[in-house]
TORMARTI-876353 format. One record per residue (C-alpha): residue in one letter; x, y, z. Coordinates in pm, whole numbers, padded with zeros to 5 digits, always signed. Example, Ala and Ser with C-alpha at 12.3 -4.5 7.8 and 13.67 -1.06 7.14 Angstrom:
TORMARTI-876353
A+01230-00450+00780S+01367-00106+00714
end
This chain:
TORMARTI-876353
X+10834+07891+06467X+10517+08018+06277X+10297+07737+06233X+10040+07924+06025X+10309+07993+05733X+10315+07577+05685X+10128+07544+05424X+10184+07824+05215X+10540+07671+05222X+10441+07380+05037X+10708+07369+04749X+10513+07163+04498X+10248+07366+04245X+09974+07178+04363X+09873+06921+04639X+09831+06535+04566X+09613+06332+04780X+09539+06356+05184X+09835+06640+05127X+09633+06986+05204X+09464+06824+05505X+09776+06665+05667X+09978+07047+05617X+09697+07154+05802X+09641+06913+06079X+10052+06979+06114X+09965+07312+06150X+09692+07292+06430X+09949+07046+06624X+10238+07288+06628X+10059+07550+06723X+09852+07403+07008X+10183+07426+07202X+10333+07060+07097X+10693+07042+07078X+10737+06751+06893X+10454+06602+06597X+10504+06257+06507X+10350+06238+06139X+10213+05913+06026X+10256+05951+05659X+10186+05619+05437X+10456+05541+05181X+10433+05785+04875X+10242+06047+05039X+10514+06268+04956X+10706+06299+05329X+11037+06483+05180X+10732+06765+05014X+10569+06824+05382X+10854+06816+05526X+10953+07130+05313X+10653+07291+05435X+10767+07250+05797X+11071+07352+05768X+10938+07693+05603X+10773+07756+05950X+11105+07837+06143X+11176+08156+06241X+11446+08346+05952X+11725+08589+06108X+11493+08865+06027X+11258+08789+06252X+11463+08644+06565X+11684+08804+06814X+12052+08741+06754X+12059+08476+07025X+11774+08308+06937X+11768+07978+06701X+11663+07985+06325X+11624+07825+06047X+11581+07420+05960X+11756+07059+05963X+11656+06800+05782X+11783+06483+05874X+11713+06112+05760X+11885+05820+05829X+11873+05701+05467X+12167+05853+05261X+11965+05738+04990X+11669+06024+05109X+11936+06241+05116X+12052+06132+04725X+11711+06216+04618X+11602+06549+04828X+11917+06694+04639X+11800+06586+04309X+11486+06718+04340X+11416+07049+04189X+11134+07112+04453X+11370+07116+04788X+11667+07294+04590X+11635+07576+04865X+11814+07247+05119X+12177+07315+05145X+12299+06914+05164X+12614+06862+05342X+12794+06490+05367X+13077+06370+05578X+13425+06453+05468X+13511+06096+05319X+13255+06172+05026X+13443+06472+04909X+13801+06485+04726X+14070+06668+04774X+14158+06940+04502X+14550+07010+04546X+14779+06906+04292X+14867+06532+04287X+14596+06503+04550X+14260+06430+04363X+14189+06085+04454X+14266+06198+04809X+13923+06243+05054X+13920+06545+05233X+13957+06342+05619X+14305+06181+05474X+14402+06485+05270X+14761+06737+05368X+14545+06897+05580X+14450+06640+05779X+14814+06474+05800X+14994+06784+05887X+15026+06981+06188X+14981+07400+06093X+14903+07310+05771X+14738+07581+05590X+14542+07524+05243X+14602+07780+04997X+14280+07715+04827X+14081+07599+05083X+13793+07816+04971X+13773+07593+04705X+13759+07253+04912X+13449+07114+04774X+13381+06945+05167X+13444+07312+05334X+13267+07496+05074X+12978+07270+05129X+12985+07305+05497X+13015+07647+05479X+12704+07670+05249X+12519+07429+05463X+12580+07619+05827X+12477+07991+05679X+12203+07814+05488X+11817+07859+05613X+11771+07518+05537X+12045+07225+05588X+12016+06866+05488X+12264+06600+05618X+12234+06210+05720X+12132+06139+06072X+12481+06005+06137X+12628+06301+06078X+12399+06516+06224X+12445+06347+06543X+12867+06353+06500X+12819+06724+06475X+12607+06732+06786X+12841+07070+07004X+12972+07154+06649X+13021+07556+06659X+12935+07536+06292X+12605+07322+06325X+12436+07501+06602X+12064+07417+06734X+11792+07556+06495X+11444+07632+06537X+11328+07327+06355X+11455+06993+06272X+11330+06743+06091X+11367+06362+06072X+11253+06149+05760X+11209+05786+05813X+11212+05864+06181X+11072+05507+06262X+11362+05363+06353X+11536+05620+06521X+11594+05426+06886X+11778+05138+06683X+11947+05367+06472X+12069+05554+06816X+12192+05213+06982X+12372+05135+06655X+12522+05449+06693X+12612+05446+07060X+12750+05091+06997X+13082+05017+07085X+13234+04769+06916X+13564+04619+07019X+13792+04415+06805X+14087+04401+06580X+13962+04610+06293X+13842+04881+06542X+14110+04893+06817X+14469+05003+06679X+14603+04942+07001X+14442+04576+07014X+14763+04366+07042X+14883+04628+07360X+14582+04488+07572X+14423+04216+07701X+14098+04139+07665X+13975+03961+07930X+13627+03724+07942X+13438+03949+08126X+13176+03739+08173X+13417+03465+08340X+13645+03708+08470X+13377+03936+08703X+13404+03963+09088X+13265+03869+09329X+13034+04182+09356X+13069+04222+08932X+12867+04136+08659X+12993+04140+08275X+12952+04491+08249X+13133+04603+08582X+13428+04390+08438X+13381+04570+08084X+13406+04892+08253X+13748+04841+08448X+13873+04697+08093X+13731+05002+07931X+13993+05220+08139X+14281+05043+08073X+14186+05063+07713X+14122+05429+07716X+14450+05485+07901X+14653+05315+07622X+14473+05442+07340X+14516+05811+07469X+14875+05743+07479X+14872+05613+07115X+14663+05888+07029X+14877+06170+07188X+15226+05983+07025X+15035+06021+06677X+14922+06416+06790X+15306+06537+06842X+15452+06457+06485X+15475+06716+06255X+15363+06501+06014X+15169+06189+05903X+15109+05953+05640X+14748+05849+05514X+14716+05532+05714X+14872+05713+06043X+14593+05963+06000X+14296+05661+05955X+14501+05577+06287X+14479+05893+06482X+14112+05960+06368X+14007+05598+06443X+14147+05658+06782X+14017+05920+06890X+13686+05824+06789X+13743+05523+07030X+13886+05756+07313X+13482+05917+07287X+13315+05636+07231X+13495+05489+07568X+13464+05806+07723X+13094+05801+07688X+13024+05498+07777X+13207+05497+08107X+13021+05870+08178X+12695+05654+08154X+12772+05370+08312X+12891+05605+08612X+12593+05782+08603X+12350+05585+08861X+12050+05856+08734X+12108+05719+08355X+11779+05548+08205X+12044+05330+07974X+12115+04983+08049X+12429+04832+07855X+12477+04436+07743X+12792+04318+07641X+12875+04035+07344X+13174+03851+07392X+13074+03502+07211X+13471+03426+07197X+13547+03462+07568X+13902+03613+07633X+14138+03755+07401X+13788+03808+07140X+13629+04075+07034X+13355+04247+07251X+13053+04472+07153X+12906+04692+07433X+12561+04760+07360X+12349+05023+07475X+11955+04945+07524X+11691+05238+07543X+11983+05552+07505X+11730+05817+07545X+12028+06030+07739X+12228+05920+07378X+11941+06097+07189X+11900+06420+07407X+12219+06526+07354X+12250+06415+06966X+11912+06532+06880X+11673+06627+07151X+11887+06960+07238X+11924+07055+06852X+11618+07234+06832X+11328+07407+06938X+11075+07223+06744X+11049+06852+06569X+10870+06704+06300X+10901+06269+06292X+10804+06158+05953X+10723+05783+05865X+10442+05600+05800X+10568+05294+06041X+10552+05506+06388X+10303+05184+06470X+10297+05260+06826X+10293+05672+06939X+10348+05568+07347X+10621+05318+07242X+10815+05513+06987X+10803+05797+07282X+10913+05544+07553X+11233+05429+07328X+11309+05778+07226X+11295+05964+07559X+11001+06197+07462X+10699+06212+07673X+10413+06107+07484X+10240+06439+07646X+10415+06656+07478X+10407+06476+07175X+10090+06512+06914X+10021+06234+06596X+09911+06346+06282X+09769+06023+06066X+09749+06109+05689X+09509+05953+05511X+09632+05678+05238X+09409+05775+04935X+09612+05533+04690X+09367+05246+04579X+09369+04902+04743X+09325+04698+04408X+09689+04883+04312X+09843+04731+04619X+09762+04387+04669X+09869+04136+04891X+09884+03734+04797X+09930+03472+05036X+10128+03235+04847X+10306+03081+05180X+10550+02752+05116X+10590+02669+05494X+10845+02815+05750X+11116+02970+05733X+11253+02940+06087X+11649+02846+06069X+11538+02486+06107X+11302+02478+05880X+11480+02667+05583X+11645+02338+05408X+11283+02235+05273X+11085+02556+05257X+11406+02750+05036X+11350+02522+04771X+10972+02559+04750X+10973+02936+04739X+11259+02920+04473X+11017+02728+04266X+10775+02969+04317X+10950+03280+04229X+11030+03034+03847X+10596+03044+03868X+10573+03402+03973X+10833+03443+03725X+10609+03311+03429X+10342+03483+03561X+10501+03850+03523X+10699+03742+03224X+10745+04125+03137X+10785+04277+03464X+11046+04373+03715X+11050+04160+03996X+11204+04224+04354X+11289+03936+04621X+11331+04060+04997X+11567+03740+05044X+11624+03917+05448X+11977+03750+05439X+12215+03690+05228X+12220+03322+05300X+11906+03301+05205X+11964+03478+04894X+12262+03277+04802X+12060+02955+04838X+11739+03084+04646X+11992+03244+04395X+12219+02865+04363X+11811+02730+04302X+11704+02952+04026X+12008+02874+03881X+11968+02530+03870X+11634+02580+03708X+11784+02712+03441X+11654+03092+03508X+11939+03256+03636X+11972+03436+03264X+11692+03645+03399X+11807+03704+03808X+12048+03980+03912X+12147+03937+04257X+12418+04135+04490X+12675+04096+04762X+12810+04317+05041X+13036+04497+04823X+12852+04580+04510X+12507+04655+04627X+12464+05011+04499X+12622+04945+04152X+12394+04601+04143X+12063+04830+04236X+12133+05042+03976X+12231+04832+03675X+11889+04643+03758X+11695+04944+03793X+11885+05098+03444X+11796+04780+03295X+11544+04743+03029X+11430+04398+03074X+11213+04230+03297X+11528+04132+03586X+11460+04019+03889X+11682+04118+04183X+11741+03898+04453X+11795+04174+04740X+11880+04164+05103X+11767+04471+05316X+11643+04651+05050X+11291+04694+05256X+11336+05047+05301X+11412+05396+05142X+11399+05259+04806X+11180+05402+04538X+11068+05153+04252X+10808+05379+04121X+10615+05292+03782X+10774+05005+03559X+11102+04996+03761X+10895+04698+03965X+10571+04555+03927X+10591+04265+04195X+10796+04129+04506X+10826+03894+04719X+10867+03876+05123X+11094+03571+05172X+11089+03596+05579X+10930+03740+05814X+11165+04008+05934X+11215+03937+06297X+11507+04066+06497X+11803+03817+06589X+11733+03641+06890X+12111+03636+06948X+12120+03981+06946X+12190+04056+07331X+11986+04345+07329X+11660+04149+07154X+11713+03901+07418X+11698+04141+07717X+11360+04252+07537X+11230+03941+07510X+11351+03823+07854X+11187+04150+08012X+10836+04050+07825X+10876+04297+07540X+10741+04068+07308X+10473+04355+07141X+10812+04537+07041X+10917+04238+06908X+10625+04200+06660X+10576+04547+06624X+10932+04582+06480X+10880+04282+06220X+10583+04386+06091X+10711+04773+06051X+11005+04651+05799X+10684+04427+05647X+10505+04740+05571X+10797+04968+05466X+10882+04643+05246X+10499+04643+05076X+10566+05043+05008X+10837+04959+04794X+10630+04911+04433X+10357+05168+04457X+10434+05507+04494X+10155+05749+04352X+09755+05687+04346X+09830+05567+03958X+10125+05292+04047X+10021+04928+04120X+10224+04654+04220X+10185+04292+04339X+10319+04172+04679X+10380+03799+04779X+10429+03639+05089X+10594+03318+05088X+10663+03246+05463X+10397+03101+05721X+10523+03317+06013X+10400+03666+05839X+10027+03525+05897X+10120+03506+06203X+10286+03797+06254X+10014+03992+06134X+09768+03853+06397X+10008+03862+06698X+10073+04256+06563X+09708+04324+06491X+09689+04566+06728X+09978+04805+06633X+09850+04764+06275X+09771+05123+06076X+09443+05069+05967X+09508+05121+05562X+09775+04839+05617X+09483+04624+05777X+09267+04687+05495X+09518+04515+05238X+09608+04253+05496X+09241+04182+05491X+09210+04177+05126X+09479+03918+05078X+09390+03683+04872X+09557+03319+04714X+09600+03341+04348X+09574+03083+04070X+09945+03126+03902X+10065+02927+03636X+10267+02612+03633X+10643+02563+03716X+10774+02622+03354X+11118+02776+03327X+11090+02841+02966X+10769+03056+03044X+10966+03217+03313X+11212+03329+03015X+10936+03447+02783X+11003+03790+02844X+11402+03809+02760X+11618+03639+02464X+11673+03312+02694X+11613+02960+02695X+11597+02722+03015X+11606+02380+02778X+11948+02319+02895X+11966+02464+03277X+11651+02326+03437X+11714+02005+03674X+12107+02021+03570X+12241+02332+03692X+12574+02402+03902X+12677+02123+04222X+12542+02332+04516X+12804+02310+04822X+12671+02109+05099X+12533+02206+05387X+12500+02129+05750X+12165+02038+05894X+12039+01879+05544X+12073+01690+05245X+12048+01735+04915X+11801+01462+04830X+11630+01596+05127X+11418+01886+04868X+11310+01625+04641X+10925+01550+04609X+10770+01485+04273X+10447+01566+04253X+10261+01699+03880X+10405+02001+03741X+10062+02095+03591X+09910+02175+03944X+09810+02549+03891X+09760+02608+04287X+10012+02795+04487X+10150+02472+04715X+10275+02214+04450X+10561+02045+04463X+10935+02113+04485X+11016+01804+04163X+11380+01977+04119X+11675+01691+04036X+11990+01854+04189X+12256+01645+04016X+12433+01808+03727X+12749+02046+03749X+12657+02215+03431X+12776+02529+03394X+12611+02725+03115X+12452+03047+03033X+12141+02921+03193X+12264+02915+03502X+12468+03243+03569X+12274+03553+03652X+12291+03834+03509X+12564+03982+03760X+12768+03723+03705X+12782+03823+03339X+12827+04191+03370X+13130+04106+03559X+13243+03889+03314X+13223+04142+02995X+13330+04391+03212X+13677+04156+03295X+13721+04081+02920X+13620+04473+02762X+13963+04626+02619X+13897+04922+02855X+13878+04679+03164X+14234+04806+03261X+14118+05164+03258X+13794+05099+03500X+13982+04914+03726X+13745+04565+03660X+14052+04390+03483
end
């Protein structure tokens, strides 16, 4: 690698903001001898743009001997980042390769057909006629002669051994913050039904219950683990010896012998008395129930994956909050290991913060604080009549019960709102759309780009903390890792403000409606960037208007007179009534805290109260064409 050649490799025609100066402080890290350069890069700064530049620093064939490593990965977890580096005309020198599934087969009668369930993948010797066509091999073949390849992080660590993807002189990782949760997700094994074809030939025992004398839940795991492997190695090898398969025997044979590594490596580990991993296992439904063995810390995970891909790495976020902690969760040693900070030059009056808190939001708390910030996104609403909004609901049960609310205040004709299954066509028919929606999202915190008039404002429903029920989060927090704990809330916080304002020119508003991000932000205040800490201590409470759902609607062809106080019968839940939200304080109160004064008794069902989703579904239904997409 040639660290001096980094910024002349700068694809863009000229440099915006801390840019120059960051290229060059890159520069001076690489070549004082560091091996990896962790760059701190606030949201917008342009990451994908210097990341270009570093990946024009490795060494070409030209200039290496044949058995030394060249050329560039670029790798993000985000297949959204990888969506937009190959749209963008400045990194169209990145050769982008995705997993097989996303390509189609091109045979006769075989065009709906992915490439991993296509005749080549069901029969044994089969060989494709016009397989230098295959849009997945032609891609991959692109990619690996390529000097520079782009691909997901999942897939770049699948191919980790691939003959095809060999190590390179440089890789690097956007939106590398998360990488040591990304890497346990990974390295997670989860057993159950849907992911064990074999599952009715075994028996899954309680491990917990079921240990020796001398065993804990993971000793038991293990001994189950080899009967599993066993069986589905038999399965797999029946599957092997047919000449020929159909589609779902091949999702059969793949799936197991994904399982047969995924067991395989996990038993190598747990073997391994030298391995820094620990493993937890979830078995809430005791015997016969599904089972997730969990890895915590897989540093050994990572060096093989990642670690021994290259000669030299570049980590881009602007949420690396803690350099000795990201290194300790990664397996790096914080020696070797330099941080660049790039200076955030984008103006802090374009990227406020308002503390416009309604109380907790704490599972037990949620029944009377859901309500309140429901009425406040109808004020927020009314005061950004014309503008985009986004709501970081965190969970979808708290988006379905701020969603049911909005509803019944008679706004709903201005709310789009998604589910598991249609998130990415929801995103986009709200970000195509030209009026003022506002999207009730869940995990939408990251890798999302709502420059200019796409949003103007969101809100932060919850402070983002990890599930306590999470075995691994509990191990943390029973070791004393409470700092990681913070420091992970308040990095999805941060990548959640970044959403709105993405050039020195943007501005966007940002509201937080739960108590527990005050808090957070103290307990955190040491792990806090210090541009971040300069909005946090900017915050300010605003004077918005009053609750008025007809001023909420001022900015689309929509009336509330018939929705607010009647809308659809909510379903009951546990843990609260329905009278239980009611307070009725004046309406005309134009300070953040009023009163929730919402009457929850009508079952109308009108325009006023389905969102805009629910509508586009419904015209889509009821078009003559709906037989031809597939909505009918």
């Amino acid at each position: 690698m040639d660290p001096s050649r980094i910024p002349a490799e700068f694809p863009a025609p000229s440099f915006r903001g801390a840019q120059e100066q960051a290229l060059a402080d890159i520069r001076d890290a690489f070549a004082a001898g560091n091996r990896v350069v962790l760059v701190r890069a606030p949201t917008g700064s342009g990451k994908s743009l210097l990341a270009r530049a570093i990946m024009g620093a490795a060494e070409t064939a030209g200039e290496a001997a044949p058995s030394e490593a060249t050329g560039a990965y670029y790798t993000t977890p985000q297949v959204s980042q990888i969506d937009d580096v190959e749209a963008d005309d400045l990194l169209d020198d990145l050769a982008v390769i995705r997993g097989k599934s996303n390509y189609d087969c091109v045979l006769p009668g075989e065009h709906d057909t992915p490439v991993n369930r296509a005749p080549c993948a069901r029969q044994q010797g089969f060989d494709c006629s016009i397989r230098h066509r295959c849009p997945y091999f032609s891609d991959r073949a692109i990619a690996s002669g390529n000097r520079f390849a782009a691909q997901t992080l999942a897939y770049f660590m699948r191919t980790a051994g691939s003959e095809v993807f060999r190590k390179r002189d440089a890789v690097v990782i956007d939106e590398a913050h998360g990488l040591a949760e990304w890497a346990e997700m990974y390295a997670t094994i989860e057993i159950s039904p849907d992911r064990v074809p074999v599952w009715d030939d075994v028996g899954v025992p309680d491990v917990a219950a079921d240990a020796g004398p001398e065993e804990d839940a993971v000793d038991r795991t293990a001994r189950f683990v080899e009967t599993l492997r066993d069986v589905a190695i038999r399965a797999k090898d029946e599957l092997v010896g047919r000449p020929e398969l159909d589609r779902e025997e091949v999702a059969r044979r793949d799936r197991l012998q994904e399982l047969i590594s995924e067991l395989g490596w996990f038993l190598e580990d747990y073997r391994d008395i030298e391995s820094p991993t620990s493993w937890v296992v979830d078995q809430p439904g005791g015997e016969g129930s599904a089972l997730d063995i969990k890895p915590l810390d897989p540093a050994r995970y990572l060096r093989h994956t990642v670690w021994d891909r290259g000669n030299r790495f570049a980590l881009l976020s602007a949420t690396i909050l803690s350099k000795e902690a990201f290194c300790r969760g990664v397996g790096l040693d914080p020696a070797d290991v330099a941080l660049v900070d790039v200076e955030h030059t984008f103006p802090l009056a374009n990227r406020p913060l308002y503390d416009v808190t309604q109380g907790s939001m704490t599972y037990e708390n949620r029944d009377e604080t859901v309500p309140k910030i429901a009425r406040l996104i109808v004020r927020l609403m009314a005061e950004h009549p014309d503008e985009k909004g986004l709501i970081h609901a965190h969970s979808y049960d708290i988006a379905e019960r701020i969603t049911e609310r909005l509803g019944e205040f008679g706004v709903a004709a201005r709310v789009r709102r998604h589910d598991r299954q249609n998130r990415d066509a929801e995103l986009e028919a709200w970000k195509a759309s030209a009026d003022p929606e506002v999207f009730v999202s869940v995990k939408m915190e990251e890798a999302l780009d709502l420059k200019g008039d796409l949003c103007r404002w969101q809100v932060v429903c919850k402070a983002p903390y990890r599930n306590t029920n999470d075995s691994r989060v509990a191990r943390r927090l029973a070791d004393g890792q409470w700092a990681w704990y913070h420091r992970t809330a308040l990095r999805t916080v941060i990548q959640a403000c970044g959403r709105v304002v993405r050039a020195p020119d943007d501005y966007g508003a940002t509201y937080l409606a739960d108590d527990s991000l005050l808090d957070l932000f103290d307990r955190a205040a040491a792990d806090t960037p210090s541009w971040f800490r300069d909005q946090v201590d900017a915050m300010t409470t605003p004077s918005l208007p009053a609750f008025d759902p007809d001023a909420a609607l001022a900015g689309i062809d929509a009336s509330a007179a018939n929705g607010a106080r009647s809308g659809r019968r909510r379903r009951r839940r546990s843990g609260g009534s329905r009278g239980s939200d009611r307070s009725s304080p004046a309406d005309g109160d134009s300070s953040v805290g009023d009163g929730d004064a919402t009457a929850d008794s009508g079952t109308t069902d009108d325009e006023s109260v389905r969102t805009r989703s629910e509508r586009d579904a419904e015209r889509r239904q009821n078009h003559p064409l709906s037989d031809v997409w597939g909505d009918g």
